[in-house]
C-alpha atoms as one frame of an Amber mdcrd trajectory, in Angstrom:
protein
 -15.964  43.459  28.810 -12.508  45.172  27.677 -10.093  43.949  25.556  -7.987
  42.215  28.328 -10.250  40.384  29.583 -11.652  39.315  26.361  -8.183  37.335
  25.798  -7.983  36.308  29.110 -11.364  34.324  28.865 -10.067  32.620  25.062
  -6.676  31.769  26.987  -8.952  29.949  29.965 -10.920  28.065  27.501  -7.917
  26.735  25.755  -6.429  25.665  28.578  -9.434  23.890  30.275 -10.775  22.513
  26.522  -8.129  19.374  26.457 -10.191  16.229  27.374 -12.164  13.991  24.905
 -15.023  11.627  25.642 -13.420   8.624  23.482 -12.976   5.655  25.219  -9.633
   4.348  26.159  -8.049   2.746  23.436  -7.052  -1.233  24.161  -5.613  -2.801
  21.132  -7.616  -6.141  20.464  -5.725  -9.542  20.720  -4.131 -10.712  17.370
  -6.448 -13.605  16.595  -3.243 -16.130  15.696  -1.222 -18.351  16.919   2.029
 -16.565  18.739   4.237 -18.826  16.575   4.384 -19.894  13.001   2.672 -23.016
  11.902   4.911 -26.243  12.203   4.533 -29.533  10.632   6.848 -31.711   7.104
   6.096 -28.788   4.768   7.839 -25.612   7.079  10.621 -28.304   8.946  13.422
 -26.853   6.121  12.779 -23.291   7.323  15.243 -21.165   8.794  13.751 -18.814
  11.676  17.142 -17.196  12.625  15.651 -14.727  15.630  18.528 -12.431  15.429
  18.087 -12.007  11.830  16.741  -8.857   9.866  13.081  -8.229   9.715  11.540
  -7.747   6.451  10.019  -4.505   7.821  13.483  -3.338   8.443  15.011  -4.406
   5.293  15.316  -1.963   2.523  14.404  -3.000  -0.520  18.070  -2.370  -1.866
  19.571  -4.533   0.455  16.578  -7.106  -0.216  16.949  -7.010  -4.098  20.898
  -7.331  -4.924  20.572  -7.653  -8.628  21.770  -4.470 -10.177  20.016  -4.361
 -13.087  16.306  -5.164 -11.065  17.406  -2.486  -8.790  17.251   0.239 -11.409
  13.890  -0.974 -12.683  12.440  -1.084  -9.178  13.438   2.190  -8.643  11.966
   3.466 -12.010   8.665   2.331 -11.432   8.748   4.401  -7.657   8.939   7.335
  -9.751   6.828   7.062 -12.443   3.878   4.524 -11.386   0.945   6.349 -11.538
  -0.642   3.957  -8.899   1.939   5.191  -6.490   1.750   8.512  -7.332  -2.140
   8.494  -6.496  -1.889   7.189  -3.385   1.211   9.574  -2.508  -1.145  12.569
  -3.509  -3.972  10.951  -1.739  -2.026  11.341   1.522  -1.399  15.278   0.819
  -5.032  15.081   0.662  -5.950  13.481   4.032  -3.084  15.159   5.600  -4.645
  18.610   4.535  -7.782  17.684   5.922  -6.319  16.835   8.846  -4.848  20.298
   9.182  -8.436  21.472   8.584 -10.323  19.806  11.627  -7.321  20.599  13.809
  -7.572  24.223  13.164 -11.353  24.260  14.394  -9.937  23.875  17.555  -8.857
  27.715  17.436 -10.313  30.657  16.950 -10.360  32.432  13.508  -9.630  35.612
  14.290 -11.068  38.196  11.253 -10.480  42.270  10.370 -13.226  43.553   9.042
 -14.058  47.041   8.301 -17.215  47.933   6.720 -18.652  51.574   6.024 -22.483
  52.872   5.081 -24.224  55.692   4.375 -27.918  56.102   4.039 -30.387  58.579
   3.330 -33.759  58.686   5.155 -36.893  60.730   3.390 -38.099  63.790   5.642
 -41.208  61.232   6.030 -39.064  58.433   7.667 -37.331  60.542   9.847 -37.825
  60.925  13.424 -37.031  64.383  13.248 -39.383  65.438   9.947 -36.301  66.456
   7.786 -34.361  64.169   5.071 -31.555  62.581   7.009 -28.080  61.225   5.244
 -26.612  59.199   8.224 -23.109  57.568   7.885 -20.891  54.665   9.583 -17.838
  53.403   9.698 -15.897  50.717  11.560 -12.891  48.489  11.767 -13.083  45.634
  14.011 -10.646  42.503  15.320 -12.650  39.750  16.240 -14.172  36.050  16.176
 -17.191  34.709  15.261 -19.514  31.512  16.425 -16.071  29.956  18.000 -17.010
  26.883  19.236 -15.355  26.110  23.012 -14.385  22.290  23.008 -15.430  21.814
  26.692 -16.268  17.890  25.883 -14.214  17.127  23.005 -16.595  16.847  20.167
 -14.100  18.372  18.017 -11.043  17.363  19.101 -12.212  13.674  18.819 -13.114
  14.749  14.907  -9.868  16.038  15.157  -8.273  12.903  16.449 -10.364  10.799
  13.665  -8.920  13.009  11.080  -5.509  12.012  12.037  -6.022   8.627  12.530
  -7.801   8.528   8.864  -4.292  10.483   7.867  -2.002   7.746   8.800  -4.457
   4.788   7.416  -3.848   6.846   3.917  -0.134   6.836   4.626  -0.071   2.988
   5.393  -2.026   2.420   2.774   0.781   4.281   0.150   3.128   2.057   2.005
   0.705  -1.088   1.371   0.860   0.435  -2.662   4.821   0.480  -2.851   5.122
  -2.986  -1.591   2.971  -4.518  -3.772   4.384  -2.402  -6.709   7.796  -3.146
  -5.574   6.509  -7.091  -5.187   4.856  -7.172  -8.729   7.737  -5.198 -10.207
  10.235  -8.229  -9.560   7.254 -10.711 -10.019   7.140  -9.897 -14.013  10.583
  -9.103 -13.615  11.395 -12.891 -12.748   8.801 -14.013 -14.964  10.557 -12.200
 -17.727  13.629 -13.729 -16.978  12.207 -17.443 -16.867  10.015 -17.106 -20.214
  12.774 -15.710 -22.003  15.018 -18.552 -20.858  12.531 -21.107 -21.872  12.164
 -19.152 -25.367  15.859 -19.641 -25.345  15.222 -23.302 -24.552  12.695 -23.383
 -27.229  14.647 -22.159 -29.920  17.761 -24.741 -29.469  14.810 -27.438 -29.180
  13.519 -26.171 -32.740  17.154 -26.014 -34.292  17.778 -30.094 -32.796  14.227
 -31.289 -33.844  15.206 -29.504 -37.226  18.709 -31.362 -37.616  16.807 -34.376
 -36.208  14.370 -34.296 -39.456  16.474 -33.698 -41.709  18.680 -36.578 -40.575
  15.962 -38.501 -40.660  14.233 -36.918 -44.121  17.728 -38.793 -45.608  17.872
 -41.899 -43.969  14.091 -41.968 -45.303  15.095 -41.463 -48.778  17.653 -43.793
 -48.489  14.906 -46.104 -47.755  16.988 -46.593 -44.041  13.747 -45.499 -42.281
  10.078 -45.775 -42.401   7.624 -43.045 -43.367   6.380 -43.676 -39.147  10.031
 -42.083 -37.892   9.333 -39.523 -40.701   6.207 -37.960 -39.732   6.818 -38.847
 -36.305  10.359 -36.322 -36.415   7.745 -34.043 -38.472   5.389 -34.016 -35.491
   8.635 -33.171 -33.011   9.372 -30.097 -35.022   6.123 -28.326 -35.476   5.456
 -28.718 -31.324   8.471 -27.389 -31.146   7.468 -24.128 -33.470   4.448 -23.685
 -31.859   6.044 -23.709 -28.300   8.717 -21.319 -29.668   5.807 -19.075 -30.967
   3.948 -19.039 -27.437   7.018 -18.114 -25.438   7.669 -15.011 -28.029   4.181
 -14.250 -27.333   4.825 -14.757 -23.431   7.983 -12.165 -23.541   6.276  -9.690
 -25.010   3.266  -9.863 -22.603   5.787  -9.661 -20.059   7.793  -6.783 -21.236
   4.154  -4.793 -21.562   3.465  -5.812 -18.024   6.612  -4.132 -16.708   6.396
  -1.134 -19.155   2.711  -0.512 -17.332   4.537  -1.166 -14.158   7.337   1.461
 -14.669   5.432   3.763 -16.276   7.127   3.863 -20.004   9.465   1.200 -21.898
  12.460   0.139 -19.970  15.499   0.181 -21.414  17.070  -2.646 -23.374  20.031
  -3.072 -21.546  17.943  -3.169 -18.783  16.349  -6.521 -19.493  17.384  -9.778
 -17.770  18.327 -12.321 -20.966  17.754 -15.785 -18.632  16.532 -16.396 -14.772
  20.242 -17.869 -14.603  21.511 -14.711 -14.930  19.363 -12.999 -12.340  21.086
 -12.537  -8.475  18.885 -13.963  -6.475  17.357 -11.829  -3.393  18.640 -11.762
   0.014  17.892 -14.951   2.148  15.460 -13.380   5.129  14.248 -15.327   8.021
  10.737 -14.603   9.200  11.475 -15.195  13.087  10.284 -17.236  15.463   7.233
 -14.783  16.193   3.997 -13.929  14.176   3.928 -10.672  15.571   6.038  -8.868
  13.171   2.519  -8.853  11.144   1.239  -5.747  13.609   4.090  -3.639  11.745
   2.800  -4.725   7.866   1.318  -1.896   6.525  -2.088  -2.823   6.242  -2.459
  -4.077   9.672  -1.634  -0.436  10.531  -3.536   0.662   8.367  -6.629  -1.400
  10.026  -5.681  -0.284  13.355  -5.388   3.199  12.655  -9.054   3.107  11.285
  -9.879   0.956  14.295  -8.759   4.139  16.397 -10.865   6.466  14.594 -13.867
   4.804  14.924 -13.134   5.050  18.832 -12.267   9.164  18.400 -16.548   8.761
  16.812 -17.324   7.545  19.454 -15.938  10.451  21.729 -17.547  12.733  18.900
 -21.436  10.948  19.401 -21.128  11.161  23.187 -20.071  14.579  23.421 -23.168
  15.953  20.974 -25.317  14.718  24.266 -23.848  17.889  26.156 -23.973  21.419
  25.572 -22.040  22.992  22.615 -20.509  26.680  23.311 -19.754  29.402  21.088
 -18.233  32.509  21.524 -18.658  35.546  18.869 -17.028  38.864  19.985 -14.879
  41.807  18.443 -13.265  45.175  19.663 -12.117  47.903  17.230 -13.364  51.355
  16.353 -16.593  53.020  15.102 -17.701  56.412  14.265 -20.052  58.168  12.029
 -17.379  60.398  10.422 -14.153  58.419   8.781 -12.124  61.225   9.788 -12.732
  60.439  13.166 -12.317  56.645  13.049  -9.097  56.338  14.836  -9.112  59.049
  16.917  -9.371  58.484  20.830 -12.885  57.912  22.507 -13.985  55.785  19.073
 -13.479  52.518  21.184 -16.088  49.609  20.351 -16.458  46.180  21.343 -19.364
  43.554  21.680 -19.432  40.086  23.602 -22.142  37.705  22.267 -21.691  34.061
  23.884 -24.452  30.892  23.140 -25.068  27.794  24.314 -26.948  25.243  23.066
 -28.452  22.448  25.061 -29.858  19.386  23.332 -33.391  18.395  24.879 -34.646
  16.020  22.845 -32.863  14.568  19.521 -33.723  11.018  18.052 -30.751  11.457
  16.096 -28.233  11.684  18.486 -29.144   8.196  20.463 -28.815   6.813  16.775
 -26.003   8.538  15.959 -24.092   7.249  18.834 -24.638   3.571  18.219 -23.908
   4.019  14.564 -20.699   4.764  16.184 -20.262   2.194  18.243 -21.398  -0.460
  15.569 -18.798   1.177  13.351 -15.955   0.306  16.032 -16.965  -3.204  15.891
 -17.057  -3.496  12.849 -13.191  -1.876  12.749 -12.482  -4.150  15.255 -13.653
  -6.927  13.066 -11.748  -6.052  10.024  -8.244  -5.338  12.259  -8.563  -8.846
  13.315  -9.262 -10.304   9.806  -6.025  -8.012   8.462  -4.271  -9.890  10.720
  -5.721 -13.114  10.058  -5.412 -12.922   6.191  -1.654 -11.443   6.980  -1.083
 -14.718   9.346  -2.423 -17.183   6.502  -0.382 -15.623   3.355   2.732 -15.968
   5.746   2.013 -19.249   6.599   1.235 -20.392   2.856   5.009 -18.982   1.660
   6.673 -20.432   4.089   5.001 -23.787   2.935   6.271 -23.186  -0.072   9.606
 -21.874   1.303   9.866 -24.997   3.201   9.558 -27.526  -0.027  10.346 -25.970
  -3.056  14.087 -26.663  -2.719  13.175 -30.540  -2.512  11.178 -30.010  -5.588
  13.809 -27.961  -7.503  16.581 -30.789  -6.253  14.231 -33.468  -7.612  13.558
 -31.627 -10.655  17.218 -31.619 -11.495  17.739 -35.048 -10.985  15.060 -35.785
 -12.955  16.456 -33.771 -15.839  19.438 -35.738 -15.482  17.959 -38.877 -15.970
  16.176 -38.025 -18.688  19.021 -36.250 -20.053  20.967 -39.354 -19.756  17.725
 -41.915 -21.109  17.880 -40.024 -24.450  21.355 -40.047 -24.770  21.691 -43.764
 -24.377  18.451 -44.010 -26.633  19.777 -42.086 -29.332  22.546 -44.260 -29.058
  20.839 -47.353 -29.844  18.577 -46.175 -32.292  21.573 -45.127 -34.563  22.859
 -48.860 -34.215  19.477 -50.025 -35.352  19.177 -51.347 -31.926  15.979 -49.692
 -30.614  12.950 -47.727 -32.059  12.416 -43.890 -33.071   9.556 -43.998 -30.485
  11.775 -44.437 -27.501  14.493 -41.399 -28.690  10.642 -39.045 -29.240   9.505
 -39.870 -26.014  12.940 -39.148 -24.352  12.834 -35.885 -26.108   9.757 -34.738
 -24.901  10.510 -35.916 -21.612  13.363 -33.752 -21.196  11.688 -31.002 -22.818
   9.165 -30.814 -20.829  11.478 -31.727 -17.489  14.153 -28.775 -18.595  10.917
 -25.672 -18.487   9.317 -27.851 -15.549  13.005 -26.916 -14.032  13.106 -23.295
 -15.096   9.411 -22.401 -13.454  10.161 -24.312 -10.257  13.742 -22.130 -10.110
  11.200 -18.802 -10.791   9.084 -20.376  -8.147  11.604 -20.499  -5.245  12.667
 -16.732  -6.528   8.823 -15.617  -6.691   8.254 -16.915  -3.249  11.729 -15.196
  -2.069  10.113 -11.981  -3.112   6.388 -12.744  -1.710   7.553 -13.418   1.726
   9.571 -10.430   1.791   6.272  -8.964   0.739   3.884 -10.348   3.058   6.036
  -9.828   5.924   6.176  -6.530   5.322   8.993  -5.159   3.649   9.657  -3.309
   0.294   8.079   0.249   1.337  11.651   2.116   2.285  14.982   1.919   0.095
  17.248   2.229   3.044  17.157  -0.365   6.374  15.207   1.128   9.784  17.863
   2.266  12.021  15.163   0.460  14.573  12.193  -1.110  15.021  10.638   2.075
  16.110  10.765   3.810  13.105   8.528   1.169  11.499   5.797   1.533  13.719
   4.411   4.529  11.257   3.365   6.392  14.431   3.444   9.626  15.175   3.937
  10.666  19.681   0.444  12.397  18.946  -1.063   8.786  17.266   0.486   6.760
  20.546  -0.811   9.183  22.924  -2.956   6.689  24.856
């Protein structure tokens, strides 16, 4: 065979070596209802459908607080979590290179010399013998010809595995943007109820010592005494646990970010904090097919199908090809010189006869797609249920935060009035304590329910899938994570 049609044989088998055995994709049914889940707790929810989706949101335009937008963005550069999975999709992306390589020869120069000396009683012709060779040759070797796909549909699990891994960083940023305004917020509310803690110390202080007088006066009992004691050392040891609860914080978001964030940095109340940008989740559950992890499942979903075009193709032949041309001689002065021409041609095939392991290998594979099949659906499921619970919340906690205020506002106004009448001897220490503690309690009841409403703010932004890209999608297309090649079917 000469050189032509050497390459005109590899060109025919590229050509004709295009098909895989995989069965046709069909993406399953999303096992939830169409619509979100109705009923008292979600009737206060706005589903705007010409609103943004979360997907489409970037997290810039989601989070308009300045100051959280400089910490969010510190932690994307230095969290080692992030940084893991970013290098962990160089890794599967390289891989995929790898298997999508095989599908091409690997064309190799190799030149090789020898020289050998054969004893006078070796030789055919009774004297000693030095023989010598030398060639250069162009050529591949055991080149497997893809005639039913085995290695493209490796190939095609390979890059389906490669975009899980990149869903899967995507997954990783939203939950480290998520938990970075989580602890962010919960900074913000602790330190406002230290804050709240403190001015309750310094009033059950003046309180005692008002009432340390009045005692030695003999206006008061020793009862009001220890009882205004009692107020003051609750009120120390809540003031110690929130100090305790700041710093916990501030180590939480230093782990976060990847190093200490800077003072200035620091949100000093939750009052202080802009609060994120109102979304609505639609009218439609099926913006949970473009969350990252649902992706994610799919894409591993669709490379459990490319195994199964991999088992069913190891029941036919497998082709290789192993061939060169170049030029050989016995004298390395003579290598290139005309007439020194070479080639060889050495093609296999192997045909399986009988091999246990291939039935069981192909309904390993097919056990393996239902069980891909299985988890997709549960993604969804799971996605459809944490949705459904922050909305609930979404769809009550500004009832409970408008009740909460009004709350504080009566008991604001019950001490007032029973301070009142306990300075004009009118009514009992007991009833101005138990007013105090009252409001206490009512005025950090207040600040968690306000971090509540924010938390949730951020967790359905979360959960619907936004926070992996700083900018907003020009379109929905661009969230789909897809490559042409990965919607090929």
């Amino acid at each position: 065979m000469n050189k032509n049609a050497f390459l005109s044989l590899v060109g025919a088998v590229l050509l004709t070596a295009g098909c895989t055995m995989a069965p046709k994709y069909a993406r399953p049914e999303a096992p939830v209802p169409a619509e979100w889940p109705g009923g008292a707790a979600y009737q206060n929810i706005q589903t705007t459908a010409d609103a943004p989706a979360a997907p489409d949101l970037g997290w810039r335009q989601f989070f308009t607080d300045e100051k959280l937008q400089q910490v969010i963005a510190t932690a994307l550069t230095n969290n080692r979590d992030l940084r893991l999975a970013a290098l962990n999709v160089e890794e599967a992306q390289a891989m995929y290179g790898i298997k999508r390589a095989e599908l091409l020869p690997a064309v190799n120069a190799v030149g090789s010399g020898s020289k050998e000396k054969v004893p006078a009683d070796l030789s055919s012709t009774g004297t000693v013998r030095t023989s010598e060779r030398f060639s250069v040759n162009l050529g591949v070797t055991s080149w497997e010809i893809d005639f039913f796909g085995r290695i493209r549909s490796l190939k095609d699990r390979a890059l389906e595995e490669y975009l899980a891994t990149e869903q899967a960083r995507r997954s990783t940023q939203i939950m480290l943007v998520a938990s970075v305004a989580d602890t962010y917020l919960a900074l913000a509310a602790d330190r406002e109820n230290l804050t709240l803690a403190e001015s309750t110390l310094a009033a059950q202080q003046d309180a005692y010592k008002m009432n340390k007088r009045r005692h030695d006066l003999g206006l008061v009992p020793d009862l009001d005494l220890y009882r205004a004691q009692a107020q003051v050392d609750t009120a120390r040891g809540d003031l110690a646990r929130f100090r305790q609860l700041v710093a916990q914080d501030e180590n939480a978001l230093n782990l976060l970010l990847g190093g200490p964030v800077r003072g200035e940095l620091l949100p000093a109340g939750l009052t202080g904090v802009t609060p994120p940008k109102e979304i609505s989740p639609g009218v439609s559950s099926e913006v949970l097919l473009r969350r990252p992890d649902v992706l994610q499942a799919e894409s591993m979903l669709r490379a459990a199908n490319a195994d199964i075009g991999a088992a069913r193709a190891a029941f036919f032949p497998r082709i290789s090809l192993t061939g060169a041309f170049g030029t050989s001689s016995s004298d390395l002065s003579r290598l290139f010189k005309s007439g020194q021409g070479s080639w060889n041609f050495a093609p296999q095939i192997v045909m399986p006869i009988f091999d246990a392991r291939i039935w069981s290998a192909h309904r390993a594979a097919k056990v393996q797609q239902e069980i891909a099949v299985t988890q997709y659906e549960k993604a969804i499921q799971s996605a459809f249920r944490e949705v459904a619970d922050t909305l609930a919340v979404r769809g009550t906690v500004d009832q409970q935060v408008a009740a909460q205020q009004s709350l504080v506002n009566a008991i604001a106004e019950t001490y007032r009035l029973s301070s009142s009448l306990y300075d004009k001897g009118i009514d009992s220490y007991l009833s101005v304590l138990d007013a105090q503690r009252s409001l206490y309690a009512a005025r950090q009841g207040l600040v968690y329910l306000r971090l509540a409403k924010l938390a949730n703010d951020v967790r359905l932004y979360a959960v619907l899938g936004g926070g992996w890209q700083t900018e907003p999608s020009p379109g929905s297309a661009a969230m789909s994570g897809s490559s042409p090649e990965h919607r090929r079917d």
